[in-house]
N, C-alpha and C positions, 0 to 999 in steps of 0.2 A: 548736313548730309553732303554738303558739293564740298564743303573743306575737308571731308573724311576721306572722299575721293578723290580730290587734287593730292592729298597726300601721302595717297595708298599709289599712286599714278608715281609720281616724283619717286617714292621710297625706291618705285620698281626703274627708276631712269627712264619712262616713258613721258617726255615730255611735249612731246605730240597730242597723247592724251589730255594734258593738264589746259595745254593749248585747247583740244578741242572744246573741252567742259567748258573751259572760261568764255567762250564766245558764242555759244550754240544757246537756243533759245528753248531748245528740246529739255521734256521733263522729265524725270520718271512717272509713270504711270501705276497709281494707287491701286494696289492688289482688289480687286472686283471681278466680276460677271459683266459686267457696262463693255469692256472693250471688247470681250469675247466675239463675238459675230466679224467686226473686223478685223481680229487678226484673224481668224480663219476665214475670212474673204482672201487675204492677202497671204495669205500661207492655208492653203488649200490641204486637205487631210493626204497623206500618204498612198504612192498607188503598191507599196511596199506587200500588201496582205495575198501576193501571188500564190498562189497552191503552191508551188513547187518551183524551186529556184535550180538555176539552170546548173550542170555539172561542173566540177573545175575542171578544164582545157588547156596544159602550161601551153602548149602549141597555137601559139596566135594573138598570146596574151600579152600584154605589158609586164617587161622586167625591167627592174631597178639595181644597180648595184650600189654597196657601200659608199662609195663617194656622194652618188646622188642623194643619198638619205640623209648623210651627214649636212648634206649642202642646204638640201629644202630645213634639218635642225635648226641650224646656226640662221636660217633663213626668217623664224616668226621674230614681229619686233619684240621689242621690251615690253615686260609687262602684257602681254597677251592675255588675255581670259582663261580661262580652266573652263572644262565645260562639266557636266553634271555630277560626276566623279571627283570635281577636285584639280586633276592632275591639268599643271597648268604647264604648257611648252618649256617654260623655263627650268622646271623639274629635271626634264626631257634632258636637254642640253646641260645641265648642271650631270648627272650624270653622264652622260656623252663624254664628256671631257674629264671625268676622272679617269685617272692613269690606272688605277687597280682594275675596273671591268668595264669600261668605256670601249675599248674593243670588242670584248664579248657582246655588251647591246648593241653597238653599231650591227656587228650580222645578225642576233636576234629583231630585230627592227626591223632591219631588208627583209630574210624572211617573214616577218608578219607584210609588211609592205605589200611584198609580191603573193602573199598568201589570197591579201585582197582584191589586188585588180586580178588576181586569177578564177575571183567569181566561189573561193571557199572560205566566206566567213557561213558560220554554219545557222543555218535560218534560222531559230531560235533567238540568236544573237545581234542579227542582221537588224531588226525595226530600231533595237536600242541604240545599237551603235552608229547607224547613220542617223540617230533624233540629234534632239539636244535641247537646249533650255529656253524657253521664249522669255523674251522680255519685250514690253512694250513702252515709249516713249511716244509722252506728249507733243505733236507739234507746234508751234506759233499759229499753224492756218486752223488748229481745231482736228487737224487729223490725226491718226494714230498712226505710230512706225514701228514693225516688230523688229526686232533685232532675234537671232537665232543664233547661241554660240553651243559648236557639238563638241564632241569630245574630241580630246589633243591628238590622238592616234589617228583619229579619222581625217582630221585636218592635214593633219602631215602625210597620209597616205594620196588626198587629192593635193597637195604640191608638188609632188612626186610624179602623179599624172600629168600635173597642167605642166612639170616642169620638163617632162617627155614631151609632151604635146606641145611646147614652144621649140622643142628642136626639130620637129617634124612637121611643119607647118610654116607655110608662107607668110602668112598674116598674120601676129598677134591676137585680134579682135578675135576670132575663132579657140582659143587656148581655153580657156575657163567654160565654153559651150562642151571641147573636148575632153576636157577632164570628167565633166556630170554626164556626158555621155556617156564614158567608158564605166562609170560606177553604177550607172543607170541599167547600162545595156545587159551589166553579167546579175543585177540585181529585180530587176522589171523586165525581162524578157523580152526587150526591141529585140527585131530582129536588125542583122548586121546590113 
């Protein structure tokens, strides 16, 4: 199994990954009910089941344009994960950069992008598309580590945010708190 994945790592030029596999003491965790209670300790169930999700607002909203979308693309490493659909970043950017409609998705993209921090993905939609896949690894000390990989779109819509929220912000350490805030806020109804 770890040579199936060093090699599916390497295929992809993710060699970070191959790296990581060969030194980490971490397992996979054997499909059961046994680990269940800790990762839902550790991944706490969704506050997502709001009545009613708040309006779209462009006024006040985060916008993105075409450069930045392109930028957070070309931004996941190599070899990225695919989350439950499949579509893994690399698809993403492999289209992106064809000459035939790579322009036409670069603005299809932005508007979904901006559709999202604008707080109109349409509820229905919404528990899916911010879940994703859990997987659970073995640690050395006995304990269990979830790993959660979501889907491509969604991924690239919060680096889009954090990568707003690193130009608008003093401190770095606050970016990635900013990003789940702003998906949280138009998604779980904080107030502002």
């Amino acid at each position: 199994m770890l040579s199936q994945a060093v090699a599916a790592k390497l295929e992809d030029g993710n060699v970070r990954a191959v790296i990581r596999f060969l030194v980490s003491d971490d397992t996979v965790a054997a499909p059961s009910v046994e680990p269940l209670p800790k990762l839902k300790e550790k991944h706490p169930v969704s506050s997502l089941n709001a009545p009613v999700l708040p309006t779209s607002q462009q006024s006040g909203c985060l916008l993105v344009v075409e450069s930045e979308v392109r930028s957070a693309v070309l931004s996941f490493p190599a070899g990225s994960a695919g989350g439950p659909d499949g579509l893994r970043p690399q698809h993403i950017r492999d289209m992106l950069l064809c000459h035939e409609g790579g322009s036409e998705l670069l603005s299809e993209l932005t508007a979904f992008v901006n559709m999202v921090l604008a707080g109109s993905c349409p509820k229905d939609v919404a528990p899916v598309f911010f879940g994703g896949r859990l997987l659970a690894l073995n640690k050395k000390s006995g304990d269990i580590r979830p790993i959660v990989v979501g889907f491509s779109l969604r991924r690239l819509v919060s680096k889009c945010a954090t990568s707003l929220g690193t130009k608008h912000l003093a401190c770095p350490v606050f970016t990635v708190t900013f990003a789940a805030f702003v998906i949280l806020t138009h998604y779980l109804q904080f107030p502002l």
